[in-house]
N, C-alpha and C positions, 0 to 999 in steps of 0.2 A: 423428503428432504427435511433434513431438522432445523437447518440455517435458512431464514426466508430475506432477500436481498432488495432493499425498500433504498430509492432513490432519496435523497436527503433533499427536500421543501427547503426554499428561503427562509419559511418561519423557524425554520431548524438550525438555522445557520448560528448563532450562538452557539448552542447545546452542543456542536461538530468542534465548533472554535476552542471549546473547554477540553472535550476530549482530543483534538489538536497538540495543543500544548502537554496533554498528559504523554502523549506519543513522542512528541520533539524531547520531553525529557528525559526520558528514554536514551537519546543516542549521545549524552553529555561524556556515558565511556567511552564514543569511539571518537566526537567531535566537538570541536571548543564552539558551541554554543553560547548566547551571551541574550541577557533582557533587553528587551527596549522599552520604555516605558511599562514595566509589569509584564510583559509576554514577549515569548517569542515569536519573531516574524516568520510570515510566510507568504510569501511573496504575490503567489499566484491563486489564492485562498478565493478571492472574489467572484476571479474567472471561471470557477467550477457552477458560479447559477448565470454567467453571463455567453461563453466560450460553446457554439454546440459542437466542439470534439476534446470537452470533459466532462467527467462524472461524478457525483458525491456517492456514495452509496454506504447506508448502515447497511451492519449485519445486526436480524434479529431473532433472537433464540425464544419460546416459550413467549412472546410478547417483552422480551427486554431485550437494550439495545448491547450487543456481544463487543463492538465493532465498526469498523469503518473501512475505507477504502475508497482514496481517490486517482481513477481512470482516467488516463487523455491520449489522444491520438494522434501520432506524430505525423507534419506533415510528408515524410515518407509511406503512411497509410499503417504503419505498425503502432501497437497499441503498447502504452506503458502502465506500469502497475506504481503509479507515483508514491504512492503511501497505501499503505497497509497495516491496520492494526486491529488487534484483538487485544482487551481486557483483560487484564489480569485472572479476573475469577474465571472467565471462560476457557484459556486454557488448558492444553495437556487432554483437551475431550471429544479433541477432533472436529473441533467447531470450523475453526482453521484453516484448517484442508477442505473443509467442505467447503467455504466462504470463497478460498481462494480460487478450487477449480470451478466452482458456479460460476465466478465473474469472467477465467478465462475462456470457459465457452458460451459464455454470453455473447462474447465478441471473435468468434472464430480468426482466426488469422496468425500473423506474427505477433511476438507479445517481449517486449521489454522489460526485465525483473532485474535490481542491479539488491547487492549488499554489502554494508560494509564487512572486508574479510574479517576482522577482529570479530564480529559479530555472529561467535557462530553456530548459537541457537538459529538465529535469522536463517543463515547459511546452508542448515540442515533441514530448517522447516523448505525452504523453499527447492531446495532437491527432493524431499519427498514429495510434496505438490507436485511438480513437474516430470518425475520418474514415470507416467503414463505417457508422453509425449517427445518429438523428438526433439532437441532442443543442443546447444552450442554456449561452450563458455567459457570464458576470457576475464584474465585480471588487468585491470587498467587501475589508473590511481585519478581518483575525484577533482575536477579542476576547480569544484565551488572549497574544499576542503583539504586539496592533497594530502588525501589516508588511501593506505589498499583499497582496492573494491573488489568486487565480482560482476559480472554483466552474464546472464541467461539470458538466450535468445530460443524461443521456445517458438514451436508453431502448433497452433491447435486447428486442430479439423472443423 
């Protein structure tokens, strides 16, 4: 495995917070995003070193950090892929895909993956990801945003 998936430390918690915001920025095409004092919020940012049915986790390639990706587990027992993000430079190399399937069978089970529909690099990365798997999907529109979405329900063995 060329992607090694290292749980994100408290003392990490900044260094996530920055790349955080590099990610939130990200989605300003598909959603009205807004500062608040210098950054954007995130709600449940805390909870991932306090909460034990959530997870921080870099991705790290060659000793650098690729990536990120915050896990939690819905009190239905299904697991959500809250945020997911790869680096710019690491893209297009397959980092990605490997980052993504590692984490969903880290956690065998049902797994929640939503995107926004205009999004649809996102869209396709996360159909190939999941085209090993059986998996169901649905457009709903976002109640925190009201934009399209996608919702993947995916179950991994």
């Amino acid at each position: 495995m060329r992607v090694r998936i290292e749980p994100v430390n408290v003392s990490e918690k900044q260094a996530l917070w920055v790349e955080l915001q590099d990610y939130i920025e990200g989605f300003l095409a598909y959603d009205n995003l807004e500062k608040v004092d210098g950054a954007y919020q995130y709600k449940y940012f805390d909870a991932y070193w306090q909460d034990a049915e959530r997870w921080p986790f870099w991705a790290v390639v060659d000793g650098a950090r690729a990536g990120f990706a915050l896990v939690r587990k819905e009190e239905s027992g299904e697991y959500e892929m809250a945020e997911f993000y790869v680096r710019p430079e690491f893209r297009r190399g397959g980092y990605g895909l490997e980052f993504a399937r590692a984490l969903l069978e880290r956690f065998p089970g049902v797994w929640l993956i939503s995107e926004f529909r205009a999004n649809l690099a996102a869209v396709l990365f996360w159909h190939k990801v999941i085209e090993p798997y059986a998996f169901t999907e649905e457009a709903y529109v976002g109640a925190d945003s009201g934009k399209p979405r996608l919702l993947q329900r995916v179950t991994v063995p």
